[in-house]
N, C-alpha and C positions, 0 to 999 in steps of 0.2 A: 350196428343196427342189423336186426334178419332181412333176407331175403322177402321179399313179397311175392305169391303165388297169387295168381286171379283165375276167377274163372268167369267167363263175360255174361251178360244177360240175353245177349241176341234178342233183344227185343224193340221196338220201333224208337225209344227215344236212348238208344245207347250216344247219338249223338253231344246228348248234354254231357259225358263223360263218367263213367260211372263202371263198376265190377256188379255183378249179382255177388259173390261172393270173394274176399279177399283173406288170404294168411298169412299171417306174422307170427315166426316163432310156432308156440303150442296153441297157437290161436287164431280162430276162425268166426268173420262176420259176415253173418246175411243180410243184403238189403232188402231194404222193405218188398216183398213178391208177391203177386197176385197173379191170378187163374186165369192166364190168360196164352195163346199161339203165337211165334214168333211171328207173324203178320200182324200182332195185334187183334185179332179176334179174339174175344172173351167167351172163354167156357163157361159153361152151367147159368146162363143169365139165371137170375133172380131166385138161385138154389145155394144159399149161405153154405150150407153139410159140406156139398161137392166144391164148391169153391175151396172154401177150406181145405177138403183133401188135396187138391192138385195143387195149392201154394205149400204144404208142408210136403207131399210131393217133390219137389221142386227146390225144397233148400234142404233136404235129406240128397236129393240128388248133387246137388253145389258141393254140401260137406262131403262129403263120398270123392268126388272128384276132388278133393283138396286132402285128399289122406283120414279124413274122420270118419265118425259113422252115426248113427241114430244115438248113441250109447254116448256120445259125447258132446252133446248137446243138455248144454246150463242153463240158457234163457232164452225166452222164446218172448213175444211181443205180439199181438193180435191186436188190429186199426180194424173195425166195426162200424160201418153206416146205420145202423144199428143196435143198440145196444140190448135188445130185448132179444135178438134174436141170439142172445149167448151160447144158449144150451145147443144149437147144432153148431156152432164152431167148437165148445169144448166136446162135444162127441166125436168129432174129427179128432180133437189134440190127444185126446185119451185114445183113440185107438193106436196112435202114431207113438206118443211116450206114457203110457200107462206104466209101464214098466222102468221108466229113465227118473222119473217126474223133476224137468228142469222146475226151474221160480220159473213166474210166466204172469205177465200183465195184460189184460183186456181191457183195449180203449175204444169210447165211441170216439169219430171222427166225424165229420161237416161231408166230407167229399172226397173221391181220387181223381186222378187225372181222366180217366173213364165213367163216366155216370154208370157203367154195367158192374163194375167192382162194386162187391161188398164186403170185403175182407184181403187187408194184406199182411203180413207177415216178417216179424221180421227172427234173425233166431244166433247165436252165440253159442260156440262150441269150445271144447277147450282138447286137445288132443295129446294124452298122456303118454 
């Protein structure tokens, strides 16, 4: 079996036990990441755009730290409170992999752990 690289979340519920992003082999998962400070304060309340960017932010930063980069990112995953409010989360995705274009699924969801979350992320990379 490979080696596993982590890289942590630093963020208030690392407790339950969990990596923000994990590597195995040529391969790399992000967990689910939302727009939020490692104290748990939520950026951009109730601005979908900017949430967005700081969660693909955020697991561009993960894969980077794990040996990949933008360019090696396959799937990507968007959780939406929301579902109407698509268009500024895919103006976020398009600016981030306009050029890459992983497959990529957009789901509405009921709730996050934070009523200020409107969008998390999650994303698969594969490193050649």
């Amino acid at each position: 079996m490979d080696e596993k690289s982590r890289v942590p979340s630093n963020r208030p519920w690392d407790p339950v036990g969990y990596s923000r992003a994990i590597r195995v082999g040529d391969t790399i998962e992000v967990a689910g990441t939302t727009s939020m400070l490692p104290d748990g304060t939520v950026l951009h309340p109730g601005d979908m755009y900017k949430q967005a960017r700081e969660c693909l932010r955020i697991v561009v930063e993960a894969i980077t730290q794990l040996g990949g980069s933008v360019e090696s990112v396959v799937r990507t995953r968007m959780f939406l409170t929301d579902i109407t409010r698509w268009e500024e989360a895919g103006k976020a995705h398009r600016e981030v992999f306009g050029e890459v274009l992983p497959v990529s699924s957009m789901l509405e969801v009921s709730q996050f752990l934070n009523p200020g979350f409107l969008i998390e992320v999650e994303a698969r990379a594969i490193v050649l």
